[in-house]
C-alpha positions as CSV (number, residue, x, y, z in Angstrom):
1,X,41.4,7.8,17.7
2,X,44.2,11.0,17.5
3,X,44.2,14.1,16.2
4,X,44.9,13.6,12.9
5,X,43.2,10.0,12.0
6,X,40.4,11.7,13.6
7,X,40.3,14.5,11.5
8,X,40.7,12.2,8.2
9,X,37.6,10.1,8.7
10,X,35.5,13.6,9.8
11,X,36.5,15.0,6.0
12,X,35.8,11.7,4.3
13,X,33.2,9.8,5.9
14,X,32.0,8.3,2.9
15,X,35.0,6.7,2.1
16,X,35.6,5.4,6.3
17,X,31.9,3.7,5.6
18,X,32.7,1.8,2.8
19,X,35.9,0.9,3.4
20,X,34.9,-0.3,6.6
21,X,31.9,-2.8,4.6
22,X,34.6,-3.6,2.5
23,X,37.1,-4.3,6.2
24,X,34.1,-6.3,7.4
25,X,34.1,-8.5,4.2
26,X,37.5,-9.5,4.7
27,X,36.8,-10.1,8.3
28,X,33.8,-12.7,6.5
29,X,36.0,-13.9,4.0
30,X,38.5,-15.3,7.0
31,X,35.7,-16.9,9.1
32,X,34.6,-18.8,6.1
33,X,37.9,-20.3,5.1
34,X,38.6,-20.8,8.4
35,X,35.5,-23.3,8.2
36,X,36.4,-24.9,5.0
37,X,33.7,-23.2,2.6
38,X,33.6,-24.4,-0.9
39,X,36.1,-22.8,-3.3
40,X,33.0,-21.2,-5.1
41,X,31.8,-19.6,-2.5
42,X,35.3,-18.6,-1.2
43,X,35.8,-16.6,-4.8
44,X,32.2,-15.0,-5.1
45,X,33.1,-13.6,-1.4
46,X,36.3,-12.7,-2.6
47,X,35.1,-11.0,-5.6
48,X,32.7,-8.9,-3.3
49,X,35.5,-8.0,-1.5
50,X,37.3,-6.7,-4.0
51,X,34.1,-4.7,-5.4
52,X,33.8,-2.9,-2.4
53,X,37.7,-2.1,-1.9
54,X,37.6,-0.5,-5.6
55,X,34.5,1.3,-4.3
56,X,35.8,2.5,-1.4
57,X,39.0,3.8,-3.3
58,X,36.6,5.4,-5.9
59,X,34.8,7.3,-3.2
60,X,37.8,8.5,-1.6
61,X,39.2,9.6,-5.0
62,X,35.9,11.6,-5.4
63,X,36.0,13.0,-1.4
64,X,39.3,13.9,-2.3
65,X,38.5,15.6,-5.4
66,X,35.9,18.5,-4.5
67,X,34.1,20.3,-1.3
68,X,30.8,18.9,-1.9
69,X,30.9,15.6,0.5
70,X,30.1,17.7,3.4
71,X,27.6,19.5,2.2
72,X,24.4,19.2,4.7
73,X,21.1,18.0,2.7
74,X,17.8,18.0,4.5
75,X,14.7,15.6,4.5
76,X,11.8,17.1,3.4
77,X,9.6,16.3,6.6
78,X,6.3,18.0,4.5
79,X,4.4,16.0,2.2
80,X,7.0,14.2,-0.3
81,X,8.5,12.2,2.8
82,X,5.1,11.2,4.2
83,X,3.9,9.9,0.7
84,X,7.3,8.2,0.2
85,X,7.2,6.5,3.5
86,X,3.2,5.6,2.6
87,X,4.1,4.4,-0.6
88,X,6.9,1.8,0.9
89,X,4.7,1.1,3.7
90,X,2.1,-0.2,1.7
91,X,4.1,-2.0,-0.5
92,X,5.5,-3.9,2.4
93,X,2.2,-4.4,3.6
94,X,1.7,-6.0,0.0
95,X,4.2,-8.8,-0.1
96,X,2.9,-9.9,3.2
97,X,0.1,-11.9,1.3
98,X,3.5,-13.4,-0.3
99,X,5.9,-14.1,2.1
100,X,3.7,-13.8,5.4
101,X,2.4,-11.7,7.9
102,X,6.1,-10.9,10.0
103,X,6.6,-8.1,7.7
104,X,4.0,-6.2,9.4
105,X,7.0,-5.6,11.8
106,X,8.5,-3.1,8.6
107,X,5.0,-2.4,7.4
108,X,3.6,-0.7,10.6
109,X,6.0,1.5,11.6
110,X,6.8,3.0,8.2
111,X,3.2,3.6,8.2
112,X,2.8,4.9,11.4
113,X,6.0,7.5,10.8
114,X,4.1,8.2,7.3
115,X,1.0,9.3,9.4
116,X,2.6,11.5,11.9
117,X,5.0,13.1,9.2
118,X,1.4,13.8,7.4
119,X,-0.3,15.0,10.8
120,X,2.3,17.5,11.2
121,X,2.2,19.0,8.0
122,X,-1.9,19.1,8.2
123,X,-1.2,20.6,11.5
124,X,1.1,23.4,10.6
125,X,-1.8,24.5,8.7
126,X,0.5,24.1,5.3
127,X,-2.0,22.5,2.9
């Protein structure tokens, strides 16, 4: 990418990302006309499409508008994060009495990050 394309997507990132979902939709929408898909499912896709294209314009309108896209927020990697990731871990580790025991694939290492996020923290000596 040049200089100055490269320096548009660096001050609006937000708007690259979803314009690029919205570029990879289209991308979708092709392949499945190109294999004869129903007209139904041709206009939800389409209407998805056209969702994330008045997205992506809205996000570049609101880039565009004010400073405060690249403004730098942090994790918190004390004890909200670890009870957050515990919290989804488990609830993962929930629904696989419903919809079976692969999701221990998601469940484990969310609990696993949960645990040393919580370590640390007990470590630090930050109760």
């Amino acid at each position: 990418m040049s200089g100055p394309a490269r320096r548009w997507c660096e001050r609006h990132p937000g708007a690259v990302v979803v314009g690029g979902w919205a570029c990879l939709n289209a991308v979708l929408l092709g392949v499945l006309t190109a294999y004869g898909e129903s007209a139904l499912a041709l206009l939800l896709w389409a209407g998805a499409f056209v969702v994330l294209l008045l997205a992506a314009c809205a996000v570049l309108v609101s880039c565009s508008c004010g400073p405060l896209e690249l403004t730098r927020y942090r994790v918190p990697d004390t004890g909200g994060a670890a009870v957050l990731l515990s919290a989804c871990g488990l609830a993962v580790g929930g629904l696989m009495f419903v919809f079976g025991s692969w999701l221990v694939v998601i469940a484990g290492p969310l609990l696993l990050v949960a645990a040393v996020l919580a370590l640390r923290r007990r470590s630090r000596g930050s109760a």
